[in-house]
N, C-alpha and C positions, 0 to 999 in steps of 0.2 A: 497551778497547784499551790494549795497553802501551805506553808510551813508548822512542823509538827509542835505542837505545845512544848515537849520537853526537852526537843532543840537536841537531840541525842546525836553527836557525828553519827556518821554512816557506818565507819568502821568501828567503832565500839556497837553499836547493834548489830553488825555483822559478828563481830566475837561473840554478844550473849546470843543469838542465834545457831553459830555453830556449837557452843557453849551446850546449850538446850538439848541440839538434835544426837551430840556424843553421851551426854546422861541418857535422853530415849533409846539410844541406841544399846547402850552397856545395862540398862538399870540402875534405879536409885531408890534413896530413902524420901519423902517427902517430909514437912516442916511435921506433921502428924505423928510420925515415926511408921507409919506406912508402906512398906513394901512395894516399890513400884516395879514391876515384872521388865527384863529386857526386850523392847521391843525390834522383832525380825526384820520389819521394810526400812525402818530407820537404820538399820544395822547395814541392810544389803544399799539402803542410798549411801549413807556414807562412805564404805567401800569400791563400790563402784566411779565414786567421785575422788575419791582418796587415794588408790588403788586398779586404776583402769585395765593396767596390765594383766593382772591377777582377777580381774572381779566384771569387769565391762560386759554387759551382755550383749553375743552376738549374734548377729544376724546372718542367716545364711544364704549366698545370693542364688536365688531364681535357679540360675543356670547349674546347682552346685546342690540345689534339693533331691532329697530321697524320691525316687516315684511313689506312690501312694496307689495301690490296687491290687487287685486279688494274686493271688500265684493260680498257676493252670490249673492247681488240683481244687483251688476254692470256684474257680471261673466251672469246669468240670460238676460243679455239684449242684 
């Protein structure tokens, strides 16, 4: 693997990266003065990562699912 031109540690582009995805996520202004809208899937990743207890989505096992099909009265019609 080459090494990047601007030789940037890891952990400071890991900060401007989470940096980036909590502005996506909250909303910002751009250099424009442009209104950037808060973005939802940004919001629900960093939660979910942030906050697993509260936010983690889960799965519900096999054995533990709703049944799915008609009741008598729909089977009946």
């Amino acid at each position: 693997m080459k090494p990047r031109k601007d030789a940037v540690p890891d952990d400071v582009r890991d900060d401007q990266v989470e940096d980036a995805l909590l502005r996506r996520a909250v909303g910002y202004e751009d250099e424009s003065g442009k209104s950037v809208p808060p973005d939802v899937r940004a919001a629900m990743y960093w939660l979910e990562n942030r906050r697993p207890d509260r936010w983690k989505r889960r799965r519900i096992p096999a054995e533990k699912e709703p049944e799915i099909g008609f009741s008598e009265t729909e089977k009946e019609l």
